[in-house]
MARMAR-749874 format. One record per residue (C-alpha): x, y, z; residue in three letters; residue number from 0. Coordinates in Angstrom, 3 decimals, padded with zeros to 6 digits. Layout:
<rs>
          x          y          z   resn   resi
          X          Y          Z    ALA    NUM
...
</rs>
This chain:
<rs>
          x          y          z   resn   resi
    083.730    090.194    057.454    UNK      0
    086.684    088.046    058.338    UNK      1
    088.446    087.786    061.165    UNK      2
    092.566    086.823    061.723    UNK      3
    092.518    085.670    065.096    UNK      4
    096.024    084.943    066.150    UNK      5
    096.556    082.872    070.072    UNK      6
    100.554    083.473    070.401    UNK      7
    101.557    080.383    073.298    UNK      8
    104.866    079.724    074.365    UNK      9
    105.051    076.889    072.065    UNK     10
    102.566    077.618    069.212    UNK     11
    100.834    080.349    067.738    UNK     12
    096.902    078.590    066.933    UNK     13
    095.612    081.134    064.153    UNK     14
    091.775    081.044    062.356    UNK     15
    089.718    082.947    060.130    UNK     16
    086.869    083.663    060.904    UNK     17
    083.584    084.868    059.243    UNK     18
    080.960    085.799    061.957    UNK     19
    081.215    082.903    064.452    UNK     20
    082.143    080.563    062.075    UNK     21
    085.937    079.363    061.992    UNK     22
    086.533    078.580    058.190    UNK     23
    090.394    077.947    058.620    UNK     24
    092.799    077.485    061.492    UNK     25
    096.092    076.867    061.517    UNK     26
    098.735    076.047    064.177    UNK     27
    102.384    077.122    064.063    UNK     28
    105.588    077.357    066.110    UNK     29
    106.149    080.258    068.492    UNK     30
    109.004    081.429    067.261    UNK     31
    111.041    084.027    069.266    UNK     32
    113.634    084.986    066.781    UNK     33
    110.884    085.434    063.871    UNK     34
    110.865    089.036    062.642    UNK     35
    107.809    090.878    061.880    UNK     36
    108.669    090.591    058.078    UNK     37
    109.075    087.048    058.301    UNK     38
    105.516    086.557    060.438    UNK     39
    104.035    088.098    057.216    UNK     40
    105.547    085.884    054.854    UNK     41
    104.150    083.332    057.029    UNK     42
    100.951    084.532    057.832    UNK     43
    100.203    085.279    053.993    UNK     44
    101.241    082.151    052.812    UNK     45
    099.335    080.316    054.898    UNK     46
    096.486    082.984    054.298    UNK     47
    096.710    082.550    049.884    UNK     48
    094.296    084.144    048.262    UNK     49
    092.296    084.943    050.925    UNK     50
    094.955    087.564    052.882    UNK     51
    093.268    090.501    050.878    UNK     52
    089.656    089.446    052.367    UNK     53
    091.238    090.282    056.144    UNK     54
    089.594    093.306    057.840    UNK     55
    090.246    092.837    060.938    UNK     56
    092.833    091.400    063.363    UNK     57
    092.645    089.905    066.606    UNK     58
    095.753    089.190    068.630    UNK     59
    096.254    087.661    072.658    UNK     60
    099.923    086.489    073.558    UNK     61
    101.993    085.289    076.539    UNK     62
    105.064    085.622    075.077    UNK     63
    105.896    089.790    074.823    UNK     64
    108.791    089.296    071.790    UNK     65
    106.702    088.032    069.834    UNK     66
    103.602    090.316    070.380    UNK     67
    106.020    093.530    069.156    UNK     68
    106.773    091.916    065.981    UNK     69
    103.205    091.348    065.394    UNK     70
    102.438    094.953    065.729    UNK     71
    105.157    095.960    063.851    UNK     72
    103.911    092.898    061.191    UNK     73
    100.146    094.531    061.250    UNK     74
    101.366    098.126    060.983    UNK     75
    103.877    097.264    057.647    UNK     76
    101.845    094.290    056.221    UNK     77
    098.331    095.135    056.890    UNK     78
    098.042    098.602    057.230    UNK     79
    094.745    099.982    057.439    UNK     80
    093.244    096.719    059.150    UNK     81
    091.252    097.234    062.581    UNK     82
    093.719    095.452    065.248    UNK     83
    092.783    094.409    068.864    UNK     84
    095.554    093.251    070.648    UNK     85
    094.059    091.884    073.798    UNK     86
    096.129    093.495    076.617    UNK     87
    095.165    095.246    080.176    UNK     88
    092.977    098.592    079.302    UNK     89
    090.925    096.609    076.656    UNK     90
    087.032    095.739    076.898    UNK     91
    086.749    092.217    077.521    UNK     92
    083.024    092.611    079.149    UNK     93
    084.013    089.713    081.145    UNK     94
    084.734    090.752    085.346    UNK     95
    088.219    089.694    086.700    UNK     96
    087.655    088.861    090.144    UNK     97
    091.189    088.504    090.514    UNK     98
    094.155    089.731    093.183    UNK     99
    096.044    091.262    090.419    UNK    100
    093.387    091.143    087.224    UNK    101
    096.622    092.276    085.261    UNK    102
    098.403    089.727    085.747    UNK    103
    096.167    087.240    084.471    UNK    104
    097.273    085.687    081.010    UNK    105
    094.962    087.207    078.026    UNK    106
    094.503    083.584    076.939    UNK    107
    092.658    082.824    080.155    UNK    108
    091.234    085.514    079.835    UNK    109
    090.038    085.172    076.505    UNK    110
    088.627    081.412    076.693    UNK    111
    086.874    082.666    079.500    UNK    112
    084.666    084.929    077.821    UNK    113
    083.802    082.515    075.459    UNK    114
    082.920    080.003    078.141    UNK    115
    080.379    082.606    079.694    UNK    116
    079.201    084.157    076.738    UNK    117
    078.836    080.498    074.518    UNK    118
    078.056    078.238    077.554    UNK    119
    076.290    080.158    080.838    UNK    120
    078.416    080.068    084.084    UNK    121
    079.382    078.264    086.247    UNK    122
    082.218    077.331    083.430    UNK    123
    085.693    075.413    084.092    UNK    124
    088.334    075.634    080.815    UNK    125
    090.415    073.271    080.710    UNK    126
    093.210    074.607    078.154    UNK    127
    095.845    071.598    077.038    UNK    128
    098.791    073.753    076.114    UNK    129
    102.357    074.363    077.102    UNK    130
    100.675    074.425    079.888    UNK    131
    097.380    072.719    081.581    UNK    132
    095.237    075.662    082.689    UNK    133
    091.935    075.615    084.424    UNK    134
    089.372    078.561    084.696    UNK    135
    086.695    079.025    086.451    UNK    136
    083.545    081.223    085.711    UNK    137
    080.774    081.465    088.199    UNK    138
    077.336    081.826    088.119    UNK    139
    077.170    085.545    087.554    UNK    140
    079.303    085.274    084.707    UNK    141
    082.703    086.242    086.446    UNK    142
    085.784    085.168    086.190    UNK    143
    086.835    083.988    089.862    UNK    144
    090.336    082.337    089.277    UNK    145
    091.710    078.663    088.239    UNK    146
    094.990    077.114    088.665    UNK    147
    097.838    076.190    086.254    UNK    148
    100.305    072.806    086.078    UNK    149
    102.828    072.102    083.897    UNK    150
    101.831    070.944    080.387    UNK    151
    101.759    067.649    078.928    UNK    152
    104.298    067.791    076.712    UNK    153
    106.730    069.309    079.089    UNK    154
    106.719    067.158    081.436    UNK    155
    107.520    064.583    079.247    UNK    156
    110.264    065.955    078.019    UNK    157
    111.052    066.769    081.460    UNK    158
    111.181    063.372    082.137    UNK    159
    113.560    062.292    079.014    UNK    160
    115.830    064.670    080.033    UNK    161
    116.557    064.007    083.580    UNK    162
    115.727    060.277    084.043    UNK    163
    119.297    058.978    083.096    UNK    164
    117.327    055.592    082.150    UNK    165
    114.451    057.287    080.622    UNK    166
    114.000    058.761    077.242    UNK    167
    111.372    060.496    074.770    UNK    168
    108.280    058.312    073.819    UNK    169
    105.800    059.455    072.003    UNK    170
    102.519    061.078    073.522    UNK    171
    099.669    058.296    072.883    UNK    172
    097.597    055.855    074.245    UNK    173
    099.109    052.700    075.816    UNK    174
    097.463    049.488    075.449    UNK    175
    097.036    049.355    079.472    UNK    176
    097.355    051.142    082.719    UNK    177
    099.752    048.845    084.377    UNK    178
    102.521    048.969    081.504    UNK    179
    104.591    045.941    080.774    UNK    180
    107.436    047.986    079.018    UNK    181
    109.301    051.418    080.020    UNK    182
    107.672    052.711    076.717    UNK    183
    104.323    052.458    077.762    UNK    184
    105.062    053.195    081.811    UNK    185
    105.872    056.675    080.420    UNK    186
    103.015    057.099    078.370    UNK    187
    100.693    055.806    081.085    UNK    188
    101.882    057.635    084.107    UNK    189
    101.459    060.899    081.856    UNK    190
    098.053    060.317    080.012    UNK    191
    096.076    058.698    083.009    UNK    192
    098.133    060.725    085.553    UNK    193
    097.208    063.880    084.113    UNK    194
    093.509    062.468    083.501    UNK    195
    093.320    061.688    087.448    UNK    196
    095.198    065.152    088.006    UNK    197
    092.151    067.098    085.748    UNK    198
    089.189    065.144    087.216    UNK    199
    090.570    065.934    090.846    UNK    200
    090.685    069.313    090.325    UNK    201
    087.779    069.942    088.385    UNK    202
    086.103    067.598    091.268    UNK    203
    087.532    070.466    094.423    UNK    204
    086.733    073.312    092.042    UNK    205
    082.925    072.203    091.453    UNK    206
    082.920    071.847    095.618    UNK    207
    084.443    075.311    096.158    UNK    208
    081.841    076.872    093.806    UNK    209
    079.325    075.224    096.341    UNK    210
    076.772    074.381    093.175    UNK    211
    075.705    070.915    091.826    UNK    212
    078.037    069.224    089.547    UNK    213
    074.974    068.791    086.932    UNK    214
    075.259    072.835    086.441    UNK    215
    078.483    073.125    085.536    UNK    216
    079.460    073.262    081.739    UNK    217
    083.529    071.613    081.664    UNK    218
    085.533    073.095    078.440    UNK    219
    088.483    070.975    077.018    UNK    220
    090.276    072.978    074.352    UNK    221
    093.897    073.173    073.327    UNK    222
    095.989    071.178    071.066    UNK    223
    095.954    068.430    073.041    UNK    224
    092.569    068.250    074.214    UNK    225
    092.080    065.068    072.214    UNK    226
    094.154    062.811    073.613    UNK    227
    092.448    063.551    077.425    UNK    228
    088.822    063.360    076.026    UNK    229
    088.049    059.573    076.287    UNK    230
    090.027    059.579    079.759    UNK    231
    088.317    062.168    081.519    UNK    232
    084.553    062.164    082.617    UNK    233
    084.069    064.759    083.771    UNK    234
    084.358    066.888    080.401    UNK    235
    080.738    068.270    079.388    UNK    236
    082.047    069.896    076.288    UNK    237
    084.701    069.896    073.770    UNK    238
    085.721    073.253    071.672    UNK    239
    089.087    073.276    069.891    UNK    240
    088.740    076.930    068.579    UNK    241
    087.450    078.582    072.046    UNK    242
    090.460    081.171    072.265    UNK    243
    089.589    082.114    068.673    UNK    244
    085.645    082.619    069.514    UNK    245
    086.767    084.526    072.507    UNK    246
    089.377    086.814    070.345    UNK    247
    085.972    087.466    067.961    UNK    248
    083.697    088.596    070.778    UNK    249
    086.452    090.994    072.426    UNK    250
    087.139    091.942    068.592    UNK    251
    083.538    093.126    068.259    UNK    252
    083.512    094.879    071.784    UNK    253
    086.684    097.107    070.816    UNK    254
    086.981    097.296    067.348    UNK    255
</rs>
């Protein structure tokens, strides 16, 4: 069987195939607004080949509502017949929301949080590097108790080009040091280690809150940008770039 799992952000739409639990292509795209349903199957088929006839079954979790309706109308018109789980309030997830308003909790989180408890065991923290940096917690019992959200890497850098009248874009990497000896590399630092020091300190409270040793607690880096935070962060237990899409599978294979 395989699997189109399709993670729509607010900046891009991560897509993999998937046979079983085993991703054997992902791609990542630009969230699009404007895109019409037609042209998200020109897309999606293209980057699909020869292999957009093996699809039976489609997997879909968005934040971004525009661009959900033109993937059902894209599923309905360009892969009619397919299964389709659109991840949405009223769906099995088999994953407790231990929330103030559970519906207002974005799918995403919702989705890597599965796969956290279902892969990994609770007590879980995902840390998602997207638009923006989200962190979700998973207790003991399996449940998802709640996280916290800041403003994404990219986006505050660009943030920062745009109102610092002396400041401009730089590219998100590495600087040779901490203390920066160019306005280049000040950027660059103050984001990278900045957000490092902003993930460990929050992952630090969060472990406390749960009230278990740190030792029992599996931390998730995923997203896009999950790479650049890995060497600058210790307290990340495991890294899994496709986490969304094994969570997609799982609620697939609970609704389908």
């Amino acid at each position: 069987m395989s699997l189109l799992a399709a993670d729509i952000g607010n900046s891009h739409t991560s897509l993999g195939l998937l046979d079983g639990d085993r991703v054997t292509a992902d791609w990542r795209v630009a969230t699009e607004e404007r895109r019409t349903a037609d042209e998200w199957a020109v897309l999606i088929r293209g980057l699909l080949d020869d292999r957009a006839g093996d699809v039976d079954g489609i997997a879909i979790c968005s934040t971004v509502p525009a661009v959900l309706h033109e993937w059902r109308e894209m599923v309905v018109r360009h892969f009619e017949g397919v299964p389709c789980v659109v991840v949405e309030p009223g769906v099995r997830t088999g994953i407790p929301v231990l929330m103030d308003n559970p519906r207002e909790v974005g799918a995403d989180r919702i989705v890597n949080s599965l796969a956290a408890a279902t892969i990994h065991g609770g007590p879980a923290i995902v840390v998602d590097f997207g638009t923006a940096t989200t962190f979700d917690v998973v207790n003991a019992a399996g449940q998802y108790v709640g996280g916290a959200i800041s403003p994404g890497i990219e986006i505050s850098l660009e943030a920062l080009g745009r109102r610092g009248a002396q400041l401009r874009k730089v590219e998100l990497m590495r600087p040779r040091t901490v203390i920066a000896k160019n306005t280049v590399e000040a950027l660059q630092s103050g984001m990278l280690f900045g957000v490092a020091a902003q993930v460990e300190g929050l992952v630090d409270r969060m472990i406390a809150e749960l009230g278990v040793p740190v030792d029992d607690v599996t931390v998730i880096a995923t997203g896009h940008l999950a790479p650049l935070l890995l060497e600058e962060c210790d307290c990340f237990t495991e890294h899994s770039p496709w986490l969304t899409l094994q969570g997609l599978r799982l609620v697939f294979e609970r609704n389908a």
